[in-house]
C-alpha positions as CSV (number, residue, x, y, z in Angstrom):
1,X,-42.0,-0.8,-17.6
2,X,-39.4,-1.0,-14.9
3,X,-35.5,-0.4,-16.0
4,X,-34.8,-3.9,-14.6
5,X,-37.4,-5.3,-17.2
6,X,-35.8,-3.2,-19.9
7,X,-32.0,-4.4,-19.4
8,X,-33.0,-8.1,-18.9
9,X,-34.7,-7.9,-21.9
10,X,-31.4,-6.7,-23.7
11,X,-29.9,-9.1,-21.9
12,X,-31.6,-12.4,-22.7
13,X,-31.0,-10.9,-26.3
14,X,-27.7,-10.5,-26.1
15,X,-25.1,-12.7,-27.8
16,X,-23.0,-15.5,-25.3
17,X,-19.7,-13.0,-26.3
18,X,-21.7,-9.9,-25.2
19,X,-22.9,-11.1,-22.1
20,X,-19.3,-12.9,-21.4
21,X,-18.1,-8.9,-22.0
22,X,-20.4,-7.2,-19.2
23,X,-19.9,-10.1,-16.9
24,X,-15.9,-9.1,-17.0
25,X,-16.0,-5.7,-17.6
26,X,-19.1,-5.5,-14.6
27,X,-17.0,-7.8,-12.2
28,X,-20.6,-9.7,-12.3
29,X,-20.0,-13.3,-9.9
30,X,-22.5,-15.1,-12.8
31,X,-23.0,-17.7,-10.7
32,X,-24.8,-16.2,-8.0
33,X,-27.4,-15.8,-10.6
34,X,-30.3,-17.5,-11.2
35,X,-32.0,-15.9,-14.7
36,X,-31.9,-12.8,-16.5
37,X,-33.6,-10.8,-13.8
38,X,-31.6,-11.1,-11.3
39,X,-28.5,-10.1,-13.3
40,X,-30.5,-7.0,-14.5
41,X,-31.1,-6.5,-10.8
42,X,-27.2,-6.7,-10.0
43,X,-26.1,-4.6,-12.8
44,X,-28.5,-1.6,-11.5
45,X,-27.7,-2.0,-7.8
46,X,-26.4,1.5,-6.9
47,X,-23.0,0.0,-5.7
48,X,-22.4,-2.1,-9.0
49,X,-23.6,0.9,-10.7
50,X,-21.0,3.2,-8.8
51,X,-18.2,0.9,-10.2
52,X,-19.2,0.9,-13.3
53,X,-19.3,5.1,-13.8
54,X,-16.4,5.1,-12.2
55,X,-14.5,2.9,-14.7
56,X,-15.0,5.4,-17.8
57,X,-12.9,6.8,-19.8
58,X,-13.0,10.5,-20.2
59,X,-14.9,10.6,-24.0
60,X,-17.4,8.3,-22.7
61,X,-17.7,10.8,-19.4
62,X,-18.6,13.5,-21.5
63,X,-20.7,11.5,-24.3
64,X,-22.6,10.4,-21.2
65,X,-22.8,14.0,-19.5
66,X,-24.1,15.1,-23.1
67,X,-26.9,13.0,-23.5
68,X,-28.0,13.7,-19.9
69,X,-27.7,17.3,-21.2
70,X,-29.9,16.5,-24.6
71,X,-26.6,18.1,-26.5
72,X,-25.0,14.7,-27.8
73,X,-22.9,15.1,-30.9
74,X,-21.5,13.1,-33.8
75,X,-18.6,12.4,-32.0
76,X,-20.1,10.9,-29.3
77,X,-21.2,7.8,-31.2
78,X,-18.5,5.1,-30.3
79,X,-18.9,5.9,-26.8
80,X,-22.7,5.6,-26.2
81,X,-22.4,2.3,-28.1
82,X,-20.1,1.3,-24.9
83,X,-22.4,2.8,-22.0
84,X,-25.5,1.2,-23.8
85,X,-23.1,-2.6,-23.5
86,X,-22.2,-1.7,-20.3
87,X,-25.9,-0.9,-19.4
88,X,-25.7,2.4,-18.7
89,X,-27.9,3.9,-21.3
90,X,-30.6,2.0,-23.6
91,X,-30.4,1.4,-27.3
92,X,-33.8,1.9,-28.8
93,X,-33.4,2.0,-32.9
94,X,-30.7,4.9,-33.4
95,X,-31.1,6.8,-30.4
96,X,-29.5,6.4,-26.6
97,X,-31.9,6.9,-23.9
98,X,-30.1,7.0,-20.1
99,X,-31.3,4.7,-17.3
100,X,-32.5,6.9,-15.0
101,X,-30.5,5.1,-12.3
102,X,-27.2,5.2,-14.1
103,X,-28.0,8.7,-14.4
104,X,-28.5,9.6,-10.8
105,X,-25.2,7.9,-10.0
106,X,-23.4,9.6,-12.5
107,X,-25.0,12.9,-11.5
108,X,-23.5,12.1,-7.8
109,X,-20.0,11.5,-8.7
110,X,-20.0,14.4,-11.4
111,X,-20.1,18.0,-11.3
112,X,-20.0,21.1,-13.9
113,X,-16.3,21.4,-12.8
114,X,-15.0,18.2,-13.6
115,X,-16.6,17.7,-16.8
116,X,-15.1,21.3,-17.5
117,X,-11.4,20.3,-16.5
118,X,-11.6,17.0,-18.5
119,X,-12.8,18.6,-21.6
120,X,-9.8,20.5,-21.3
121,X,-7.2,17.8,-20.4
122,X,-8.1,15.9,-23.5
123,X,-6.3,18.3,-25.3
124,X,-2.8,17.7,-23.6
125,X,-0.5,15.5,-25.0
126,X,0.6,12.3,-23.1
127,X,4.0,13.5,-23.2
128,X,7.7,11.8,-24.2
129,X,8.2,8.4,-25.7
130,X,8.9,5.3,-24.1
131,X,12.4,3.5,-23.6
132,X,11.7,-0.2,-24.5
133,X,15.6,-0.9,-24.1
134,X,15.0,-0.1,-20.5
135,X,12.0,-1.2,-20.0
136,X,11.1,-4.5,-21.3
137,X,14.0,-5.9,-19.5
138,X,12.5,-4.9,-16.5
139,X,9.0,-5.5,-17.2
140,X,9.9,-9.1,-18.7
141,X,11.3,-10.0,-15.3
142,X,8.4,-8.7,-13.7
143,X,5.9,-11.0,-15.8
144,X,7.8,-14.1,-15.5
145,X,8.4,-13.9,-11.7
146,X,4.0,-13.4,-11.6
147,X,3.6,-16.1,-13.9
148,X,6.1,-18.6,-11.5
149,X,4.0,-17.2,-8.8
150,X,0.8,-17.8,-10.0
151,X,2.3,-21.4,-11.1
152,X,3.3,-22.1,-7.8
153,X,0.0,-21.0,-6.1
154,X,-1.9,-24.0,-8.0
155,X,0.4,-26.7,-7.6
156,X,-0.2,-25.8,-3.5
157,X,-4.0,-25.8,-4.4
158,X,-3.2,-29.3,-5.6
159,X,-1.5,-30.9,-2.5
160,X,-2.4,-28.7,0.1
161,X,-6.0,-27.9,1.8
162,X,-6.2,-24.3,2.0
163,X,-9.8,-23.0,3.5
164,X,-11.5,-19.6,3.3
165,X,-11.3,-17.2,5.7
166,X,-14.0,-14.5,6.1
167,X,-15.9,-13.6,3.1
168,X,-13.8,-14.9,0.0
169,X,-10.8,-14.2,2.2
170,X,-7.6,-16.1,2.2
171,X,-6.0,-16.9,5.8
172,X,-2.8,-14.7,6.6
173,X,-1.0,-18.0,7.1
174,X,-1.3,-19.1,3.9
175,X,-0.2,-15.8,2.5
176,X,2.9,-15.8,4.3
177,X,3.4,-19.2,3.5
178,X,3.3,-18.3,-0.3
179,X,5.1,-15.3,-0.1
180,X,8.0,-16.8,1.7
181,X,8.2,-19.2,-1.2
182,X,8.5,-16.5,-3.6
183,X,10.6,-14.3,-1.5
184,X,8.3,-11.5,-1.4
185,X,5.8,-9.6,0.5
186,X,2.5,-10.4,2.5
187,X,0.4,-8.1,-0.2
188,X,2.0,-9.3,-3.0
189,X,1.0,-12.9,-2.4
190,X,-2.2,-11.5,-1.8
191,X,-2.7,-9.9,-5.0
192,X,-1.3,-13.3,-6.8
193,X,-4.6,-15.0,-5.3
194,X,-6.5,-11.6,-7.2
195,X,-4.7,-12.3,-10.3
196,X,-5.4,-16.3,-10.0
197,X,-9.2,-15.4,-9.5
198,X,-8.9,-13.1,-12.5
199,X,-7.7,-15.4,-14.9
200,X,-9.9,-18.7,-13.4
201,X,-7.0,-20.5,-12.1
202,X,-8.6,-20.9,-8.7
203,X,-11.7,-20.9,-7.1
204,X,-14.1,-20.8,-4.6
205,X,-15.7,-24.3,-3.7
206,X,-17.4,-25.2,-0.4
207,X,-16.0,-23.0,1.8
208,X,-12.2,-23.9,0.2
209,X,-9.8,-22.6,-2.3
210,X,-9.5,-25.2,-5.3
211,X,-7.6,-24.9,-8.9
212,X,-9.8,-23.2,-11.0
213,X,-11.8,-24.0,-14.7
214,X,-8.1,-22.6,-16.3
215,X,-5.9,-24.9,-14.6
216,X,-5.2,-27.7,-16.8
217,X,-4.5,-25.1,-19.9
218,X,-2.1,-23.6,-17.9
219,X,0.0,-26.2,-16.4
220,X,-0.3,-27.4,-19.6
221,X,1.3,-24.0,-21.3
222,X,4.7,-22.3,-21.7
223,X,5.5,-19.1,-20.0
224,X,4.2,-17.1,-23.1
225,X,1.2,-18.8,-23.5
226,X,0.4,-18.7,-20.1
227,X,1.4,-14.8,-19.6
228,X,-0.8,-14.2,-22.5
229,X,-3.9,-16.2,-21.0
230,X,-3.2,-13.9,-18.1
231,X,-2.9,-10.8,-20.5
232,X,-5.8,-11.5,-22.3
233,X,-7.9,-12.1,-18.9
234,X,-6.8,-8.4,-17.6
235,X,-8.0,-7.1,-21.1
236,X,-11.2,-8.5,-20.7
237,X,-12.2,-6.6,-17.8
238,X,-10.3,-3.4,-18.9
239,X,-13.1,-3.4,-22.1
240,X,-11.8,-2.9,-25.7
241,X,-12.9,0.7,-25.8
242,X,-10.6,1.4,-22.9
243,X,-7.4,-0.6,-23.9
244,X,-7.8,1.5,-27.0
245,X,-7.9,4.7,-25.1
246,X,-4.8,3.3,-23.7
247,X,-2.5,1.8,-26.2
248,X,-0.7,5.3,-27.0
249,X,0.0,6.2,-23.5
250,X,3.7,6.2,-22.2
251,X,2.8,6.7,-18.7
252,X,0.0,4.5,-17.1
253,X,-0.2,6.1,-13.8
254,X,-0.7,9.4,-15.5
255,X,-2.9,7.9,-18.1
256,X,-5.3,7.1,-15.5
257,X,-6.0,10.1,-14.1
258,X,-6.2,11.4,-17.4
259,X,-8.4,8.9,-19.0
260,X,-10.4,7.7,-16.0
261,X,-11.1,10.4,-13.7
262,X,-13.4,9.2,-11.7
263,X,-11.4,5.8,-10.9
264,X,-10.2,7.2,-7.3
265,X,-9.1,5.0,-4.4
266,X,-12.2,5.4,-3.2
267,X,-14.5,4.3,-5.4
268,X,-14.4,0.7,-6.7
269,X,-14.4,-0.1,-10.2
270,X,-12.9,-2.7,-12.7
271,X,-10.2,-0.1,-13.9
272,X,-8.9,0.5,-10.2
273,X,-8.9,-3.0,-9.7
274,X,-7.4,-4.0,-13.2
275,X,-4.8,-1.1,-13.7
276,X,-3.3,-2.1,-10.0
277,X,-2.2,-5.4,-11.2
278,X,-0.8,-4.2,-15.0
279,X,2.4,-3.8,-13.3
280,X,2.1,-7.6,-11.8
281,X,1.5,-8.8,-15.0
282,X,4.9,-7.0,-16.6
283,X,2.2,-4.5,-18.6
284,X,4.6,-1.9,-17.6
285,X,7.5,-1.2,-15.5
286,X,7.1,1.6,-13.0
287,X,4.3,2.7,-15.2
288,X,6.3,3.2,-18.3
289,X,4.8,0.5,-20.7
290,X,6.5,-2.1,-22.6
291,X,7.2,-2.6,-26.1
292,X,3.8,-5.3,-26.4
293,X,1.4,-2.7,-24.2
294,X,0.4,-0.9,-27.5
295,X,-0.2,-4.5,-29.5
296,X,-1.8,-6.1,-26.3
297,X,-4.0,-3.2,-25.9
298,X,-4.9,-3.3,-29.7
299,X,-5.8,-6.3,-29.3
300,X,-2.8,-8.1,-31.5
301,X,-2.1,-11.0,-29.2
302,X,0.3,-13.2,-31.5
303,X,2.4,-9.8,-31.8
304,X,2.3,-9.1,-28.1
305,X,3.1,-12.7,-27.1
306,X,6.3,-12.5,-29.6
307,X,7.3,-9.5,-28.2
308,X,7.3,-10.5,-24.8
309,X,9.3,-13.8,-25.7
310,X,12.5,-12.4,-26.4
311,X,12.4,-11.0,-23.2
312,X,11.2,-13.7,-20.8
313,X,14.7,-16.0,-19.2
314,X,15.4,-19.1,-21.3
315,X,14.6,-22.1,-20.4
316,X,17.4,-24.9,-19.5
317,X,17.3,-29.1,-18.4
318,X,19.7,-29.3,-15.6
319,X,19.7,-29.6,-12.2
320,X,22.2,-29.8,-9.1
321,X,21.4,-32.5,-6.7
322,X,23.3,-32.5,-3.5
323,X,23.7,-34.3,-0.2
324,X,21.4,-32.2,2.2
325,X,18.3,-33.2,-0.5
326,X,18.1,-30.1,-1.8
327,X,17.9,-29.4,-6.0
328,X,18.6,-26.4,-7.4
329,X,18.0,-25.2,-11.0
330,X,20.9,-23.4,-13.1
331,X,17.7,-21.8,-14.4
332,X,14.1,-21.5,-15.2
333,X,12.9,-25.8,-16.0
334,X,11.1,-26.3,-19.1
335,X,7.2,-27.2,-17.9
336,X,7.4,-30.9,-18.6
337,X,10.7,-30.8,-16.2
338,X,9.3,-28.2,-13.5
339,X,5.8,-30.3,-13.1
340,X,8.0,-33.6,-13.1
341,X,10.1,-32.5,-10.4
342,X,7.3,-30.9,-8.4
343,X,5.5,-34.3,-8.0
344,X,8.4,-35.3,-6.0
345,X,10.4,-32.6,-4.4
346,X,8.6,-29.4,-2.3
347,X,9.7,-25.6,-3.3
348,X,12.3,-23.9,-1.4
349,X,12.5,-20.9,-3.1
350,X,11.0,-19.6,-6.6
351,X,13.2,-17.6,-9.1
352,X,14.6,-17.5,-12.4
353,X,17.1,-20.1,-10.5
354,X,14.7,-22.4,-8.5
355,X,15.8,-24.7,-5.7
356,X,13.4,-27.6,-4.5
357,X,14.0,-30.2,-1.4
358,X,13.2,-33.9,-1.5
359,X,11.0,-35.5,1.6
360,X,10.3,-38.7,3.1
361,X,6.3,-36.8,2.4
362,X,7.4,-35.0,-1.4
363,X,8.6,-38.5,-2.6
364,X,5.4,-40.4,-1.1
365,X,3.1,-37.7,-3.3
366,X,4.9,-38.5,-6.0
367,X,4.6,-42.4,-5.7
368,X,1.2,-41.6,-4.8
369,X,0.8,-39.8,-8.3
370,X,2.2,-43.2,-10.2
371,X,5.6,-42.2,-10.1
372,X,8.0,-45.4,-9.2
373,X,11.1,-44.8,-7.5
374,X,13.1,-46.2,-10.0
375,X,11.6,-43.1,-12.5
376,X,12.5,-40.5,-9.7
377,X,16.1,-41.6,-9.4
378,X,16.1,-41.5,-13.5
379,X,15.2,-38.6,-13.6
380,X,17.5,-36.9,-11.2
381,X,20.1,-38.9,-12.7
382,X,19.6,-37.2,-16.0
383,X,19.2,-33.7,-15.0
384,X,22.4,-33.7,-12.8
385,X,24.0,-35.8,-15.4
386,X,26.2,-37.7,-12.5
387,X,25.3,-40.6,-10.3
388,X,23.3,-39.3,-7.1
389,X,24.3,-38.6,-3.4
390,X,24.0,-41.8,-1.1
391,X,21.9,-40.0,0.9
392,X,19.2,-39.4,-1.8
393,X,19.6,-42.7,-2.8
394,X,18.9,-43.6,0.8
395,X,15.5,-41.6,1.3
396,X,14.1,-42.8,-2.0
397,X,15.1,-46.4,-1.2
398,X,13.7,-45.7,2.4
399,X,10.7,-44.1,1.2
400,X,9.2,-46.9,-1.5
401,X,9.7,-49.3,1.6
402,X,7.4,-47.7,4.0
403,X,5.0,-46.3,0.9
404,X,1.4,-47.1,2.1
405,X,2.2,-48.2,5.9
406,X,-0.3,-45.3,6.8
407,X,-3.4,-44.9,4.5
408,X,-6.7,-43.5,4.9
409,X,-9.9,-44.4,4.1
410,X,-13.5,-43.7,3.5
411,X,-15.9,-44.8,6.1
412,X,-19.5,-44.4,6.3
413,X,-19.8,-39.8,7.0
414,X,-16.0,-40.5,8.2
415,X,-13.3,-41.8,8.0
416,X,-10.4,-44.3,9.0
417,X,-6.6,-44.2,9.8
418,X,-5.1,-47.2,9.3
419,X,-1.3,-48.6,10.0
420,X,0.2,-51.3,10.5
421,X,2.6,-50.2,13.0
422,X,-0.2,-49.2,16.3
423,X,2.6,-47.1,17.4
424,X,2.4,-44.9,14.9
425,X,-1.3,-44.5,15.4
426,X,-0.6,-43.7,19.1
427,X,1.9,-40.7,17.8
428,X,-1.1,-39.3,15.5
429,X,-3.7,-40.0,18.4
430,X,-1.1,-37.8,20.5
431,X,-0.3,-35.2,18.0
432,X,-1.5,-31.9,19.0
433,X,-2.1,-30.5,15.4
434,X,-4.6,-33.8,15.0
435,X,-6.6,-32.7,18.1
436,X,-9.5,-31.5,15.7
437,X,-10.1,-34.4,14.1
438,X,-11.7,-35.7,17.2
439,X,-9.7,-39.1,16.9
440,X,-10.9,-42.4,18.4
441,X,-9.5,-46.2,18.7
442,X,-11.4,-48.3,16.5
443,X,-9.0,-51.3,17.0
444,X,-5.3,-51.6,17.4
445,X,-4.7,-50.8,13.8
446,X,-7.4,-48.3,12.7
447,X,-8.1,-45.0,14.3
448,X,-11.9,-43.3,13.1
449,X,-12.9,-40.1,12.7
450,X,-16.2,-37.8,11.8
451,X,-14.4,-36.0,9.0
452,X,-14.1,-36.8,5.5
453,X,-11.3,-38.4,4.1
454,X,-9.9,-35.7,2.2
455,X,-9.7,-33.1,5.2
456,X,-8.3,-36.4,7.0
457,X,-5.5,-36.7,4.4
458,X,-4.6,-32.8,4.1
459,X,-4.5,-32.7,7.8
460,X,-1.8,-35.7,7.6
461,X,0.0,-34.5,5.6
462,X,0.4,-30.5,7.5
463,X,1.3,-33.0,10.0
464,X,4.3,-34.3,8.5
465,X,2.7,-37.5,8.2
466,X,3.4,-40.0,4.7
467,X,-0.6,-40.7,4.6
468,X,-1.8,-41.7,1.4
469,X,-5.6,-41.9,0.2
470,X,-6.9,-45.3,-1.1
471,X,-10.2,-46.6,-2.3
472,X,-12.9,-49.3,-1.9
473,X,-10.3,-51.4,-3.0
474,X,-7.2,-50.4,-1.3
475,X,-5.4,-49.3,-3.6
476,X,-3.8,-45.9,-3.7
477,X,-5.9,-43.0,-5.5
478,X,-3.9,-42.3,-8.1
479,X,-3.4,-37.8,-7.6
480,X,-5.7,-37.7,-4.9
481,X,-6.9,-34.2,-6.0
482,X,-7.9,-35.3,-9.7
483,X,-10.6,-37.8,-7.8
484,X,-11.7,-34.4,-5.9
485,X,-10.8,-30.9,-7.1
486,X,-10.7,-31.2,-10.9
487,X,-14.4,-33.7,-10.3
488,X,-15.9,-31.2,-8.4
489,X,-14.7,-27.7,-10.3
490,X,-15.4,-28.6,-13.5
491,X,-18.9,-29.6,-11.9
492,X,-19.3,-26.0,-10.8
493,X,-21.8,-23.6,-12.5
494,X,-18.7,-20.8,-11.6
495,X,-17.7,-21.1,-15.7
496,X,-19.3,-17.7,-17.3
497,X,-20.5,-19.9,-20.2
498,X,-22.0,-22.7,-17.9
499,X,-24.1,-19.7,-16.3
500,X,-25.5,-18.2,-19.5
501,X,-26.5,-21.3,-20.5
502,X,-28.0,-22.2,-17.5
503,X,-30.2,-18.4,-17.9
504,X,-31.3,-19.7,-21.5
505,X,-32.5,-22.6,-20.5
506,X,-34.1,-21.0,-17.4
507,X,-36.1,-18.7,-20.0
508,X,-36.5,-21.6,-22.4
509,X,-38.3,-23.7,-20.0
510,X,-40.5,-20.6,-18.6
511,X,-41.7,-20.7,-21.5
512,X,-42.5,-24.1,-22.5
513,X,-42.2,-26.5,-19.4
514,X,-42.0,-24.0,-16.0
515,X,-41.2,-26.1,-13.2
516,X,-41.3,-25.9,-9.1
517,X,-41.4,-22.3,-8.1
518,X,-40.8,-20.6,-11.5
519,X,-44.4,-19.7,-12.2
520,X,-44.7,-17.8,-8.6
521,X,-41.2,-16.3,-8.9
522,X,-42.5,-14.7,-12.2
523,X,-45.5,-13.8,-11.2
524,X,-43.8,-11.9,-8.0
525,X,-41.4,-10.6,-10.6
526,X,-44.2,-9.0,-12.7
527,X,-45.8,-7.7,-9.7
528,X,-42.6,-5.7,-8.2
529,X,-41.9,-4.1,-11.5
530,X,-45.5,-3.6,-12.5
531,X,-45.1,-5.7,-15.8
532,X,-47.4,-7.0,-18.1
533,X,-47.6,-10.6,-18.4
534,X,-48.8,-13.0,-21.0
535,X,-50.8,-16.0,-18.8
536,X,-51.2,-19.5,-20.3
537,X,-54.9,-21.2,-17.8
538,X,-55.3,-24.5,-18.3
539,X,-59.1,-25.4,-17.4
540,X,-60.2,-28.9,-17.7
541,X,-59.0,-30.1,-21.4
542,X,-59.1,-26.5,-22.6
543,X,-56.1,-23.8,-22.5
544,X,-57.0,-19.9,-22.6
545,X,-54.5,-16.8,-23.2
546,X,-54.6,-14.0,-21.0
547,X,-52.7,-10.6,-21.3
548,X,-52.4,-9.0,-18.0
549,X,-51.4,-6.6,-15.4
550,X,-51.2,-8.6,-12.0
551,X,-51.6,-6.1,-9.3
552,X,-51.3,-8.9,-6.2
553,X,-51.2,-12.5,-5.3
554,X,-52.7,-13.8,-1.9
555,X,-53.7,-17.2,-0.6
556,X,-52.9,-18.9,-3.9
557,X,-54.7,-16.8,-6.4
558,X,-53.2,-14.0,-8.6
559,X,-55.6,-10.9,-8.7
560,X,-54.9,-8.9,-12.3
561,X,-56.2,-6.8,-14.7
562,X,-57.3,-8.0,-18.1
563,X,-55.8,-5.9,-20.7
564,X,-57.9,-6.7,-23.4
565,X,-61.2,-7.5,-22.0
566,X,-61.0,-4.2,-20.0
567,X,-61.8,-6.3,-16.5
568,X,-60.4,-7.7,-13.4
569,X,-59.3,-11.4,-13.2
570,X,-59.0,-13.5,-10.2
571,X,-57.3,-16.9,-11.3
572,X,-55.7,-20.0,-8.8
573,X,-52.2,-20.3,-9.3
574,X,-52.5,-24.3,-9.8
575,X,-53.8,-23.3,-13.2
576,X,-51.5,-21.5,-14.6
577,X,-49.3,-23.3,-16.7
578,X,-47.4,-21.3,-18.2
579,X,-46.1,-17.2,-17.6
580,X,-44.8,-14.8,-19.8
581,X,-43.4,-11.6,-19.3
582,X,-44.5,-8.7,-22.0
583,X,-41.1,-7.1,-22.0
């Protein structure tokens, strides 16, 4: 029986929580999945195999090089039951048999030397003790700043349309973009997009980046809560074995090398990607980790969360509102406040002391949202505490007057922008950002267009035009992404549990009800991996059981070897009603 037989049947035993672990700890895209098999064919692809080696820690290196060896010992116990979850090695009964391909691979990346050096580096110690009086400060900072960040990348997923570039790529305008909002490097907004991936606040839909299955929770959340969902998201792929091989290390960089030696630059694995972004996450600062490293990695959450609290800034209600539009925070907003304020104002800057600037397009995505202007000018009213600058007052007033002269709306496989002002029309017809849209004169109040009314409405907007989106009705949608982004995401087989299920049902219905091409795909299946199958014929009113070998399938018959009767069978496909695999 072929390897790829052998792990989908652990697989398809496997318990949701154990197949959620391998799908983080594997970096396994679940949804590009269809069953069992082909996860089982992912895991043992040379490549994914390769990262997963590479992401061991040292006792499970030489647990692994000792069963290869036939000279396993007692104490290699706890770290063959991880390679045989991480599907490196099979559990039959008691003992650990190694995939021959997981053996090959780690053959390749191995050598008598290495596993002689690391035997001996396991007896060094891992040196002083941290300074949490020096650190957490520092780390604290770090975490809050990526949590802002990561905030601020899905409220722009919210109002802005922001397209995929390459293969999962994200354009190097909308990284600079972020990253000028959060004062910061091109690569560090880059990695922000890595962490938001990591921790399902955004995904990818139709060839766009949307909020993710994670989003509500955390706009939803506090700063702790939501830098522990983040934590505990970069635990999951770093494995419980390994945060344990970690929690009593003072220096990470160094721990790495130490614990992981095979997790070079070169090689891609889950620990080179997670360990890169620990510091992101305020883990540790400049490697030395922080007071709730040890609790996190032990997997004492509530502890960690605590800890990190006293650390993160405080929280305040006040605002300054001045002349020139612009509002700037005396500190970090409370999330009710910040989300408030962002539904009307854009972000200047992002820091422990935010500032924000009003528009004649913020204020119109507010209104657009259900705010009034009556509630905006309350609201500013009562964070300044002091009656507001005539010229807000002016642009709000301003604003709720022309709210809805331009509005867009579904057509047909387009769409149409209307005003009541044709002028206007002639300055979007004109505008050289809006060439793409391919625009045409419908009449002297409507202008139509092939695209979709979303893309119409984000392109608008980039536009610095006060579109809004309105129904069958004409009346505004009210958060024009809730009718689309959160519709469609949560829609989206990309949640790890939606995809399991979806692979239990898949085997469910093989067996009882198969449908379209299943029968043929299993029959291919048992084929390429020489399995024996268990065939259900229906014939007439009558249904016979077959045990068999298949050995080829041509024009719509499956030629196989009987294993009971000792003979060769020729059946037609169209009565087969039913296939199961003998694994």
């Amino acid at each position: 029986m072929s390897e790829v037989l052998e792990v989908a049947k652990a697989l398809s035993r496997s318990t949701d929580q154990e197949l959620e672990r391998i799908i983080g700890i594997r970096l396994m895209p679940s949804g590009n999945f269809k069953d069992f098999f082909d996860f089982a064919t992912a895991l043992l692809k040379p490549q994914n195999l390769k990262g997963a080696v590479a992401g061991l820690t040292s006792k499970q290196i030489l647990a692994f090089s000792n069963l290869i060896d036939g000279s396993s010992e007692a104490t290699d116990q706890a770290s063959l039951e991880v390679l045989a979850k991480l599907y490196l090695v099979q559990k039959k009964n008691s003992d650990y048999i190694p995939l021959e391909s997981a053996s090959t691979i780690f053959k390749a990346l191995t050598n008598k030397k290495l596993i002689s050096a690391i035997k001996d580096q396991s007896q060094v110690s891992s040196g002083f003790a941290q300074e949490p009086g020096v650190v957490d400060p520092l780390a604290g900072i770090g975490a809050f700043e990526t949590v802002q960040a990561l905030t601020e990348l899905v409220l722009e997923l919210e109002q802005r349309y922001v397209p995929e570039v390459g293969r999962g790529g994200v354009g190097l305008a909308e990284l600079k973009r972020l990253a000028s909002f959060l004062g910061r490097e091109v690569d560090y907004a880059r990695k922000i997009y890595a962490l938001a991936q990591m921790a399902n606040l955004v995904v990818l839909h139709q060839k766009r980046w949307r909020v993710g299955s994670s989003y509500q929770e955390w706009i939803n959340a506090e700063t702790q809560d939501r830098w522990l969902h983040l934590a505990s998201s970069w635990l999951k792929i770093i494995g419980p074995e390994s945060a344990a091989d970690l929690a009593e290390e003072i220096n990470l960089d160094k721990a790495i090398s130490r614990n992981f030696p095979l997790a070079t630059d070169g090689i891609t694995s889950h620990v080179t990607n997670a360990i890169s972004l620990a510091e992101l996450i305020g883990l540790t600062a400049a490697s030395r980790p922080a007071s709730w490293f040890k609790p996190l990695m032990r997997g004492e959450l509530t502890k960690a969360k605590k800890l990190i609290g006293l650390e993160l800034p405080k929280v305040v209600n006040q605002l300054v509102v001045q002349a020139d539009l612009t509002l700037t925070s005396t500190g970090p907003l409370d999330t009710e406040t910040e989300l408030k304020i962002r539904r009307f104002a854009d972000i200047e800057r992002i820091g422990v002391a935010s500032s924000y600037r009003m528009s004649a397009l913020s204020l119109s995505y507010g209104m657009e949202s259900g705010l009034t202007a009556e509630q905006i000018k309350e609201t500013l009213t009562r964070l300044s505490g002091r009656a507001l600058p005539q010229a807000v007052e002016y642009l709000i007033n301003e604003t709720k007057t022309r709210f809805g002269r331009l509005v867009v709306k579904e057509k047909g496989s387009g769409a149409l922008i209307c005003a009541k002002e044709p002028i206007l029309l002639t300055a979007i017809m004109n505008h050289s950002e809006l060439k793409v849209l391919g625009l045409e004169r419908k009449d002297d109040f409507c202008l139509a267009t092939r695209f979709d009314q979303e893309i119409v409405y984000y392109q608008l907007r980039e536009a610095k035009f006060t579109a809004i989106a309105v129904d069958s009705q004409d009346k505004p949608i009210v958060s024009f992404r809730k009718t689309t982004d959160l519709a469609k995401t949560s829609s989206l087989s990309h949640s790890i549990q939606a995809d399991i299920k979806r692979w239990r049902e898949h085997d469910r219905r093989m067996g009882e009800n198969p449908v379209g091409d299943d029968i043929l795909r299993s029959l291919e299946l048992a084929i390429k991996n020489k399995a024996v199958i268990h065939v259900t014929v229906k014939d007439k009113k009558l249904k016979r059981e077959f045990k068999l070998l298949p050995t080829s399938l041509a024009n719509g018959r499956l030629r196989a070897k009987d294993k009971q009767a000792d003979c060769e069978r020729v059946l037609p496909i169209t009565s087969i009603v039913s296939v199961g695999l003998d694994i």
